[in-house]
C-alpha positions as a Markdown table, in Angstrom:
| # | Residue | x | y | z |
|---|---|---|---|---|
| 1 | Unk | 0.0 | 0.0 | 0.0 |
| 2 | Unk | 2.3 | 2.5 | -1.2 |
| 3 | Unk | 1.9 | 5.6 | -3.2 |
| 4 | Unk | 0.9 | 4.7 | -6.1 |
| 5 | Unk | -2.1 | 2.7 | -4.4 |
| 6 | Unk | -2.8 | 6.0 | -2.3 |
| 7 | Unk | -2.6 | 8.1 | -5.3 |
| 8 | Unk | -5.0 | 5.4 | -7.3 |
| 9 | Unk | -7.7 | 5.5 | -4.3 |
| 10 | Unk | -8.0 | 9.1 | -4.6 |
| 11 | Unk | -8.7 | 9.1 | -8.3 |
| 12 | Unk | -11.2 | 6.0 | -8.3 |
| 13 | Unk | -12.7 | 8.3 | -5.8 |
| 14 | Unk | -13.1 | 11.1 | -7.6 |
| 15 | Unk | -14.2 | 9.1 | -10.3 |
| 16 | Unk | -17.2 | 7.8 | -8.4 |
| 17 | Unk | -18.0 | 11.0 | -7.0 |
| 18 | Unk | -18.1 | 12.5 | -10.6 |
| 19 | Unk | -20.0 | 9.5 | -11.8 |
| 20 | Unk | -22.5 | 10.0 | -8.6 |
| 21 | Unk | -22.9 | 13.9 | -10.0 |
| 22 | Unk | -24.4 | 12.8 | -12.8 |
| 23 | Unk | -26.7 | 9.8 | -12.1 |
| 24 | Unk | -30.5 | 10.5 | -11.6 |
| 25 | Unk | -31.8 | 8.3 | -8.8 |
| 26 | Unk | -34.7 | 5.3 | -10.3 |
| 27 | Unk | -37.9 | 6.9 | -9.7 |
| 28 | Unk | -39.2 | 6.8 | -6.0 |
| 29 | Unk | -35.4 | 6.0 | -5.5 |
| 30 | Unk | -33.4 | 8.2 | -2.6 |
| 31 | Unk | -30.4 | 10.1 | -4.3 |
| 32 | Unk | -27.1 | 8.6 | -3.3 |
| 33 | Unk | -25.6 | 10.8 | -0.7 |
| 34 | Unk | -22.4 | 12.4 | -2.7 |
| 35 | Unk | -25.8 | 13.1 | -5.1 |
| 36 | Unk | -27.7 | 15.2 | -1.6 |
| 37 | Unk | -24.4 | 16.7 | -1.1 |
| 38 | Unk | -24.0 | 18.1 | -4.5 |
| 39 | Unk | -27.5 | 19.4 | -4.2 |
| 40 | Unk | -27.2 | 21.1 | -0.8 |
| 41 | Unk | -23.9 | 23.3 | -1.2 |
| 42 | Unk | -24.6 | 24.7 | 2.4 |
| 43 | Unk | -25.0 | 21.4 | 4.0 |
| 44 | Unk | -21.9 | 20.0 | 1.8 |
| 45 | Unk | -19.7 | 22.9 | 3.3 |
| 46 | Unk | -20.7 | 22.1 | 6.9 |
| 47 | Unk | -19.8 | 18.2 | 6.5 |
| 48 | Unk | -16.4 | 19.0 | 5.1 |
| 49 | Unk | -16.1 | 22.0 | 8.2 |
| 50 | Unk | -17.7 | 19.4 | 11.0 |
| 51 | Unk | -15.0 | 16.0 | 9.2 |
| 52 | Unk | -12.3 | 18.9 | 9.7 |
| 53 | Unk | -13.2 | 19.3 | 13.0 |
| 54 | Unk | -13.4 | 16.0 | 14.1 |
| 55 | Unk | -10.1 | 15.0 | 12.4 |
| 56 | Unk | -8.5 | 17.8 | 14.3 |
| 57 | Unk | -10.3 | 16.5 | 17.9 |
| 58 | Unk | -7.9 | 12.9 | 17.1 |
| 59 | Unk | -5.1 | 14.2 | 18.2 |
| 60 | Unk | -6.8 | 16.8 | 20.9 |
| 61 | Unk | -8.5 | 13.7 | 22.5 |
| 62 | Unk | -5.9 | 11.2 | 22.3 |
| 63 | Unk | -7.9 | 9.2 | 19.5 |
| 64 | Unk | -5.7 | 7.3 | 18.3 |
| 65 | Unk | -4.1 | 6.6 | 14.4 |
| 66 | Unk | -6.8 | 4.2 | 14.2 |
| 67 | Unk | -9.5 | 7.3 | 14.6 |
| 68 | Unk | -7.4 | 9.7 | 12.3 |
| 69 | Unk | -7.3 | 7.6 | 9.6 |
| 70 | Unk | -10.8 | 7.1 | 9.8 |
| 71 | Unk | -11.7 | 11.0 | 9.8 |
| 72 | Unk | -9.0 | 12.2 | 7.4 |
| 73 | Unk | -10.8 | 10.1 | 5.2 |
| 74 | Unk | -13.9 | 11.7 | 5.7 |
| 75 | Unk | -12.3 | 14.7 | 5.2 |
| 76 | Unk | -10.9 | 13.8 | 1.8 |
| 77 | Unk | -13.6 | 12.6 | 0.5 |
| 78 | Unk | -16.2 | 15.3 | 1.6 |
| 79 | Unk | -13.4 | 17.9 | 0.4 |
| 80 | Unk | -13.1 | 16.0 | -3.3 |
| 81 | Unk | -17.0 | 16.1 | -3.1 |
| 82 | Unk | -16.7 | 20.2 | -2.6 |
| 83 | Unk | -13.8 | 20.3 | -5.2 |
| 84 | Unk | -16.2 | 18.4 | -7.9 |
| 85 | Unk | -19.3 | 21.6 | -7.2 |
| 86 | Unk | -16.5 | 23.5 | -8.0 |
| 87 | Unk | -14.9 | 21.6 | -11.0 |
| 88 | Unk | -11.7 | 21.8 | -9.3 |
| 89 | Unk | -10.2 | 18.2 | -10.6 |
| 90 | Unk | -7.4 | 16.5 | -8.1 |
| 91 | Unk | -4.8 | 16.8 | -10.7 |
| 92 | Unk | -5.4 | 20.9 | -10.1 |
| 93 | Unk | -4.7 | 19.9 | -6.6 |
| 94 | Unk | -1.6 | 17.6 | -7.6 |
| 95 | Unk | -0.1 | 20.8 | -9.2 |
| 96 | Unk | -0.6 | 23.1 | -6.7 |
| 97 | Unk | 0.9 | 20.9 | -4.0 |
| 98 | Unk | 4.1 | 20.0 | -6.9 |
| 99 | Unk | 4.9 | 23.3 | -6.7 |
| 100 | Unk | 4.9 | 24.1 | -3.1 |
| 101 | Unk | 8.1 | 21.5 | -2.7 |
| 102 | Unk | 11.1 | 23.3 | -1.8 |
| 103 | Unk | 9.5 | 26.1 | -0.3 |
| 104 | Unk | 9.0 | 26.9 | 3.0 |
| 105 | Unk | 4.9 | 27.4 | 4.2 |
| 106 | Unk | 6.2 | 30.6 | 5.3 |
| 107 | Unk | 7.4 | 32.0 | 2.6 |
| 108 | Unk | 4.4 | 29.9 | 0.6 |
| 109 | Unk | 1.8 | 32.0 | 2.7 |
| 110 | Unk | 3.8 | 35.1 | 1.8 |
| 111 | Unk | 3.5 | 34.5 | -1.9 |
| 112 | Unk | -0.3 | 33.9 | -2.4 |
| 113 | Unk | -1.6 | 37.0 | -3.7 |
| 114 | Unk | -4.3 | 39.1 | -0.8 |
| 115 | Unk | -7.9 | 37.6 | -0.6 |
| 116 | Unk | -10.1 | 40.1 | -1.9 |
């Protein structure tokens, strides 16, 4: 399970997710949840706050690795489901990330251009 598998589970899930965007439900059928969270921008931004939250209270509370694991991965896939409303692919993400190597977060920070 190295990085290559991690890299692989985050694309099959952001292929499901995109997949999920675009089925309609059978009739009388319940949308599938990535489906409700799509729908609901307001409630999709308070899951990925609230699986933040909770994956920050792991190490407050003494959790565990067991417990992280577990909410980081609620985290990434509530956060891919936010970055699909957004059509923001993970590859965007990828790049980002590539080009923050070698830099320090300070001096990261210091470069993004002010929030308006």
């Amino acid at each position: 399970q190295g990085a290559e598998a991690a890299l692989t589970t985050l694309f099959q899930l952001e292929a499901i997710i995109e997949a999920r965007a675009n089925e309609e439900p059978a009739e009388g059928a319940k949308p599938s949840w990535t489906k409700k969270l799509l729908d609901k921008p307001e409630l999709l931004c308070s899951k990925v706050r609230e699986e933040a939250d909770e994956l920050a209270r792991t190490w407050e509370d003494k959790e565990g690795k067991e417990a992280a694991a577990s909410e980081m991965a609620d985290v990434l896939y509530h956060s891919l489901v936010l970055l699909n409303k957004q059509g923001v692919p993970l590859t965007d993400v990828c790049k980002v990330l590539r080009g923050r190597f070698g830099m320090s977060g300070v001096e990261e920070k210091a470069s993004r251009p002010p929030k308006n």
